[in-house]
C-alpha positions as a Markdown table, in Angstrom:
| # | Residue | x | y | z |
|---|---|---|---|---|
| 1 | Unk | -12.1 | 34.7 | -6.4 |
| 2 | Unk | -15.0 | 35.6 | -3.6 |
| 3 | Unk | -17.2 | 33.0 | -2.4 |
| 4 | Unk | -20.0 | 34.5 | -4.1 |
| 5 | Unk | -18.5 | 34.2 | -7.5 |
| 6 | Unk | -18.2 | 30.9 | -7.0 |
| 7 | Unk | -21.0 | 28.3 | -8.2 |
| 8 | Unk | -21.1 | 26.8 | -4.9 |
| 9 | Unk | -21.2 | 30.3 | -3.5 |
| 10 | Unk | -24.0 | 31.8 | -5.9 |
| 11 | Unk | -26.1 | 27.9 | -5.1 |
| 12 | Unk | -26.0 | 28.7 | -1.1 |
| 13 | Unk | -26.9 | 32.1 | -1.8 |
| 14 | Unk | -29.4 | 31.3 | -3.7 |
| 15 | Unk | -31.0 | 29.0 | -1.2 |
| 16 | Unk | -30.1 | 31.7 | 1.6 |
| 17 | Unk | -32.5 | 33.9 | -0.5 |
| 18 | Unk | -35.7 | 31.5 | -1.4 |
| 19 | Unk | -35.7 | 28.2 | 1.0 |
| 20 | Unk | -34.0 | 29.5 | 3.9 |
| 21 | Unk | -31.2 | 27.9 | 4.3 |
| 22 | Unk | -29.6 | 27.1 | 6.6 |
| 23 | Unk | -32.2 | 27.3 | 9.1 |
| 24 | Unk | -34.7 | 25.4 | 7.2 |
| 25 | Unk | -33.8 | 22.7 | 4.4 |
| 26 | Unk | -35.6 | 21.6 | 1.2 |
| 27 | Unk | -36.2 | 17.7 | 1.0 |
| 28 | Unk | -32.5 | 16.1 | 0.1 |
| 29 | Unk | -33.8 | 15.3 | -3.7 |
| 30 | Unk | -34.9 | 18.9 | -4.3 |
| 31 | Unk | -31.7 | 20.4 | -3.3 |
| 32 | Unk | -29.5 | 18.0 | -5.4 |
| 33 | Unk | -31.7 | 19.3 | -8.0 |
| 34 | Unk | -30.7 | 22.8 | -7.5 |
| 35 | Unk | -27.4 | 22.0 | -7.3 |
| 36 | Unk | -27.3 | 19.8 | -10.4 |
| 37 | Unk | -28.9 | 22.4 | -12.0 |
| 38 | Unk | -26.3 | 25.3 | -10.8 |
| 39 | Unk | -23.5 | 22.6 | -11.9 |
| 40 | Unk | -25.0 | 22.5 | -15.4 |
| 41 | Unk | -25.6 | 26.3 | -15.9 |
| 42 | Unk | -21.7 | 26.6 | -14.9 |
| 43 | Unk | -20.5 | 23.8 | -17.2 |
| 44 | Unk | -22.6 | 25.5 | -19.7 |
| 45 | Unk | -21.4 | 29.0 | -19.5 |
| 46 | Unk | -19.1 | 30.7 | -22.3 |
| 47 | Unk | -16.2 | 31.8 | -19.3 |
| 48 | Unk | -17.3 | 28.5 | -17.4 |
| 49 | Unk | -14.2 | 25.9 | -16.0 |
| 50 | Unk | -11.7 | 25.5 | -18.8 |
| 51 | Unk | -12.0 | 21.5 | -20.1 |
| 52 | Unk | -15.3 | 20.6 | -18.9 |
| 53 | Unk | -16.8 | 20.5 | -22.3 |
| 54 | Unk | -16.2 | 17.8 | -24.7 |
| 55 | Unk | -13.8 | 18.0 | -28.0 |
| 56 | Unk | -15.6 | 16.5 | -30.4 |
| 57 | Unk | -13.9 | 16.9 | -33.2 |
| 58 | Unk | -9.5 | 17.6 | -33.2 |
| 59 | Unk | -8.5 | 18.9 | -37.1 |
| 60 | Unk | -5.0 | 16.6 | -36.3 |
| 61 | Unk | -6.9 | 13.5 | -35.8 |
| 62 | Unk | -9.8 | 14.1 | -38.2 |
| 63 | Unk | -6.6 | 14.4 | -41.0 |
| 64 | Unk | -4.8 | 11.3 | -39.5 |
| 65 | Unk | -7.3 | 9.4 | -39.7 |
| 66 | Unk | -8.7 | 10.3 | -43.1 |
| 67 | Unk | -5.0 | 9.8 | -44.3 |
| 68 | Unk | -5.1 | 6.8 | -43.0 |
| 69 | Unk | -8.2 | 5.5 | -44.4 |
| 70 | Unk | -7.2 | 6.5 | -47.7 |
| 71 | Unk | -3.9 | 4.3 | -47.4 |
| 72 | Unk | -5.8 | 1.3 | -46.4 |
| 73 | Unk | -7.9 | 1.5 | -49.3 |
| 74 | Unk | -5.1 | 2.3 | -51.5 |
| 75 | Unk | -3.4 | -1.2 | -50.2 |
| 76 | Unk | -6.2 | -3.0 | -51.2 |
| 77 | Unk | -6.2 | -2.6 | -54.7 |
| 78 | Unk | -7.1 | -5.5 | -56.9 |
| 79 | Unk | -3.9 | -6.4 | -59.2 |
| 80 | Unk | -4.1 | -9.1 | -62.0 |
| 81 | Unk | -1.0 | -11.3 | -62.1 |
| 82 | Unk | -2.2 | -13.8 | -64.4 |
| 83 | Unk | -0.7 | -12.2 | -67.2 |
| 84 | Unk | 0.1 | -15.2 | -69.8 |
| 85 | Unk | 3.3 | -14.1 | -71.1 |
């Protein structure tokens, strides 16, 4: 993998090409906003780094758990033992 594939890469070019860089800077909050933003596109990407985006919802825990709810509420049932034999 080239530099230039690289979001770091593709962020420094990018500033190479529009602010100058490195001979003349933007103001420090303007380019952590460019990089924030670059860091956000590549987390957002279909092919971007494997893991970064959050599992919401795993089918084996979704079925444990809905097992396991339906155990408690089976345990709980109300029985009558006052039977008068």
């Amino acid at each position: 993998m080239t530099e230039q594939e690289t979001t770091l890469g593709r962020t420094v070019a990018w500033l190479g090409a529009h602010a100058g860089f490195p001979a003349t800077r933007l103001p420090a909050r303007a380019e952590l906003l460019v990089c924030l933003a670059a860091l956000a596109e590549a987390e957002a990407a279909p092919g971007g780094p494997k893991g970064s985006q959050i599992v919401r919802h795993q089918p084996g825990q979704v079925a444990a758990l809905r097992t396991h709810a339906l155990r408690r509420s089976q345990v709980h049932f109300k029985c009558d033992n006052s039977a008068k034999v």
